[in-house]
C-alpha positions in Angstrom: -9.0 11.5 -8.6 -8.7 7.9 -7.3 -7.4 6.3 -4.0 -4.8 3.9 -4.2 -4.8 1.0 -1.3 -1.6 -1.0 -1.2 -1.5 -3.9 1.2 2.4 -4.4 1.5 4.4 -6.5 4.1 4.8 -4.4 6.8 8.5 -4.6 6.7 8.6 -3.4 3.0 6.6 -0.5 4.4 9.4 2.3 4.4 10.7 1.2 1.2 7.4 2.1 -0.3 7.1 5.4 2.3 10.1 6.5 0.8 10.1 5.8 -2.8 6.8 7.9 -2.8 8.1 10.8 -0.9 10.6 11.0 -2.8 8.5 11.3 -6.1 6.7 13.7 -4.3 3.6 11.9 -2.9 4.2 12.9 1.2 0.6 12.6 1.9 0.1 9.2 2.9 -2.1 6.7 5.5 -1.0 4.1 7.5 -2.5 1.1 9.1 -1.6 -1.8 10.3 -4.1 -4.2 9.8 -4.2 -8.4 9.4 -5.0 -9.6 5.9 -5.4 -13.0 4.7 -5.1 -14.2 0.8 -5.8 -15.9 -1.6 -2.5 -18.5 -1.0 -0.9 -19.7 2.2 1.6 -18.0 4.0 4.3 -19.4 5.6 6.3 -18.2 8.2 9.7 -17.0 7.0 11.3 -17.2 10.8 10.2 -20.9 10.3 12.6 -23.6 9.2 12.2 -25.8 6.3 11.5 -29.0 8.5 9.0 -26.9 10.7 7.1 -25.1 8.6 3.9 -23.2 9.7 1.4 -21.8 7.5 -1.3 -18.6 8.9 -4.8 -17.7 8.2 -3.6 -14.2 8.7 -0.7 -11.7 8.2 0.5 -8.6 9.7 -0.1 -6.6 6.9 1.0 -2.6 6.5 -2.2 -0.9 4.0 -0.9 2.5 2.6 -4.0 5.0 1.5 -3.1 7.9 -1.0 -5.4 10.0 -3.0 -3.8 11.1 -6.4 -4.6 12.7 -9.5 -5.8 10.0 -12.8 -2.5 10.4 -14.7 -0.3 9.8 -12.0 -2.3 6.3 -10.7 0.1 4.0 -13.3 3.6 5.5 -11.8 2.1 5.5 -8.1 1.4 1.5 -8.7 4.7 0.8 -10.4 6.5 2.4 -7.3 4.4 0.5 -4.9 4.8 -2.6 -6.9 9.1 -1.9 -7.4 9.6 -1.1 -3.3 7.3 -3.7 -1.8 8.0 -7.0 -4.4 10.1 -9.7 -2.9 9.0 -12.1 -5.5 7.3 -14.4 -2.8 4.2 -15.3 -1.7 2.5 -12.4 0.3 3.9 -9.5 -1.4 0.6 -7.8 -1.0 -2.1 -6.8 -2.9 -3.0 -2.8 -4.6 -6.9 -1.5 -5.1 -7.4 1.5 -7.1 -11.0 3.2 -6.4 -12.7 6.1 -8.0 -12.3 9.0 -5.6 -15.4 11.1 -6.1 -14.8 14.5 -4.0 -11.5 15.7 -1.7 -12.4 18.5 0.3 -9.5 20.1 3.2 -11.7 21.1 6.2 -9.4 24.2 7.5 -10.1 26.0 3.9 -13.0 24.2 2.3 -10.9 24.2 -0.9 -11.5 20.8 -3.1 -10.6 18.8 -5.7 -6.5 18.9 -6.9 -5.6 21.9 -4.4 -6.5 19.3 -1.8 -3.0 17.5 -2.9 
């Protein structure tokens, strides 16, 4: 199993929301959190002459636990519905997911998902 964190801009979020439910992956987190990069971000309500760049960004991070063979084709869906080919598209982690356990029948592992 491994966790897949996808930083995305927040108003990309529902693309990515529903690309992945419709592949089948409901069972999702959301948080809205502030990130800040590697590059500077600039303000896209700015205007060219008036530009202003942040420190941080209203970023949406998407959690989902999946199985190993489906972690390439979870990140190339993140990747199609959250790219806008600028600056501050986001960022994806993928961690090794050591146990998944549902409290109301103590099952683990796959059946969890």
């Amino acid at each position: 199993m491994k966790k897949i964190e996808a930083l995305v801009r927040p108003e990309r979020l529902n693309d990515v929301r529903k690309l992945l439910a419709a592949m089948g992956h409901r069972s999702m987190t959301h948080s809205d959190i502030w990130y800040r990069g590697t590059e500077n971000e600039i303000d896209p309500h700015s205007h060219n002459e008036n530009l202003h760049l942040y420190d941080f960004m209203a970023k949406s991070k998407v959690e989902l636990v999946v199985r190993d063979d489906e972690v390439q084709t979870i990140v190339d869906a993140i990747c199609e519905s959250a790219c806008t080919g600028h600056v501050g598209d986001g960022k994806i982690f993928v961690l090794p997911l050591e146990e998944a356990i549902r409290i109301q029948t103590k099952e683990t592992g796959d059946a969890v998902f």
